[in-house]
N, C-alpha and C positions, 0 to 999 in steps of 0.2 A: 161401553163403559161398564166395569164391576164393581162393584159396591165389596167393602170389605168391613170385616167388624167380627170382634172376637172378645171374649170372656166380660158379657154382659152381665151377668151377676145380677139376673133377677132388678134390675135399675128400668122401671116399665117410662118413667120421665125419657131415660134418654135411650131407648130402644125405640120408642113413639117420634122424637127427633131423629133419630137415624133414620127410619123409614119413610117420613118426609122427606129428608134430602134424598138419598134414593130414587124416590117416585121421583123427582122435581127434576134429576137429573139424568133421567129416564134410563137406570140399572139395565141390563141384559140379565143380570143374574146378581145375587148378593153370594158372597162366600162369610161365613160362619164361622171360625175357627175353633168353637168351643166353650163352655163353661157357659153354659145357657142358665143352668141351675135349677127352677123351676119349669115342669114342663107347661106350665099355663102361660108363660113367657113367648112361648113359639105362636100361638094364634095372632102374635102384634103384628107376625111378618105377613101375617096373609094376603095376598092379592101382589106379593113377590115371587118370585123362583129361587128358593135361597135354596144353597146347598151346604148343613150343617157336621161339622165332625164332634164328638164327641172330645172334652175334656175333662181335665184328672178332680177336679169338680159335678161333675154332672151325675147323680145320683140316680134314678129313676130313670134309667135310660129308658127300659118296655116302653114308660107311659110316652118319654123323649119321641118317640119314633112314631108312636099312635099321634101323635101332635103333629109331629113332623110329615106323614101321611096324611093329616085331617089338612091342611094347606097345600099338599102336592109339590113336598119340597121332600131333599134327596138326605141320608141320614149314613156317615162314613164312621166305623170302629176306631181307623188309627189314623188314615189317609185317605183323600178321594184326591182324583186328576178333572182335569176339561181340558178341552182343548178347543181354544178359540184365536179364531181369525189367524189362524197357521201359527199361534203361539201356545205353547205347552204350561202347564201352571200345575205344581204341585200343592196340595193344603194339608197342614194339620194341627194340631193344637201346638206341641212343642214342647209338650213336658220331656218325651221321651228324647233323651238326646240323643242316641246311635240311629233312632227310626229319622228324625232331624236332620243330620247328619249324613246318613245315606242318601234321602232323597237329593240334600243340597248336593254332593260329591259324586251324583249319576251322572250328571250332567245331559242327562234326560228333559231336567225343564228348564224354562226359562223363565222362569220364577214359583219360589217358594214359598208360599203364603203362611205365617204363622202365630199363634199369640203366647197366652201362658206366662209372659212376663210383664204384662198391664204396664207396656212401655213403646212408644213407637216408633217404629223402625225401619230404615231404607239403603239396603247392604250390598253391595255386591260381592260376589263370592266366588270367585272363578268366573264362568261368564252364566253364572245365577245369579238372580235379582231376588234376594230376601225382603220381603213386604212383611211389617207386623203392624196392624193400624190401631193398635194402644187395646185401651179397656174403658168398659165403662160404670166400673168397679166402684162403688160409694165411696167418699174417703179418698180417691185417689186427687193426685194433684190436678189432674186436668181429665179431660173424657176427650176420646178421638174416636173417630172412624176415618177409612182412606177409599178414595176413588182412584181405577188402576182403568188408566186408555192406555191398552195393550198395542193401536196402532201406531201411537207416539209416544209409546214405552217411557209414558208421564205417570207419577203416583200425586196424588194431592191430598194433602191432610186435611181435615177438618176437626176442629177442637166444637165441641157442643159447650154451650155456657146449660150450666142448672141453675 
């Protein structure tokens, strides 16, 4: 199971919930999609393996990465890959739409993980599977994170009540 969750926006209430379900659900890894905001945000994940991309929000990336290092979690520019249990997974924020776009139209993965429009999402696209597991952006109408069983190529959503 992977834990997924993107453009938390400094919301320490429900990045604290996210990483209970997570733990509870026992992650291999959490993927990150970006828009962390605050780097004092990244010490919640600790005692996960998250692997964080930077989004078109995230300011302080240096200190981002010194954080992202102090937990022993992995820290990507535009895009990072994994590859697990013989399936391919591409991640990134999703502002960029042609770096977007490329990864989905390689057809190199088989799924593309993404956020950036604090809305959640489960697309197919060719025989790419787009994953957006919303935001957890203040103000927005609902908070999600999504759990992704890549052996039964299942996504589950989870809505966090505040």
């Amino acid at each position: 199971m992977i834990g997924l969750i993107s453009d938390t926006h400094d919301n320490v209430f429900g990045i604290r919930k996210a990483v209970e379900i997570f733990k509870k659900n026992e992650v291999v890894c959490v993927i990150h999609c970006g828009d962390i905001i605050a780097p004092v945000t990244v010490k919640l994940f600790a005692g996960l393996k998250v692997l964080f991309v930077k989004g078109n929000c995230d300011g302080d990336v240096p200190m981002i990465k010194k954080k992202v290092d102090e937990i022993s979690g992995s820290f990507y520019e535009k895009f990072g890959e994994l590859d697990y249990k013989g399936k391919s997974i591409a991640f990134t924020h999703g502002n960029d739409a042609a770096l977007l776009k490329q990864l989905i139209s390689s057809k190199r993965y088989d799924y593309v993980i993404r956020g950036h429009t604090h809305e959640s999402g489960d697309e197919m696209d060719g025989s790419t599977r787009v994953i957006n597991p919303g935001t957890l952006y203040l103000g927005s109408e609902k908070y999600t994170i999504a759990l992704l069983d890549v052996e039964n190529d299942e996504v589950r959503f989870i809505e966090l009540n505040q």
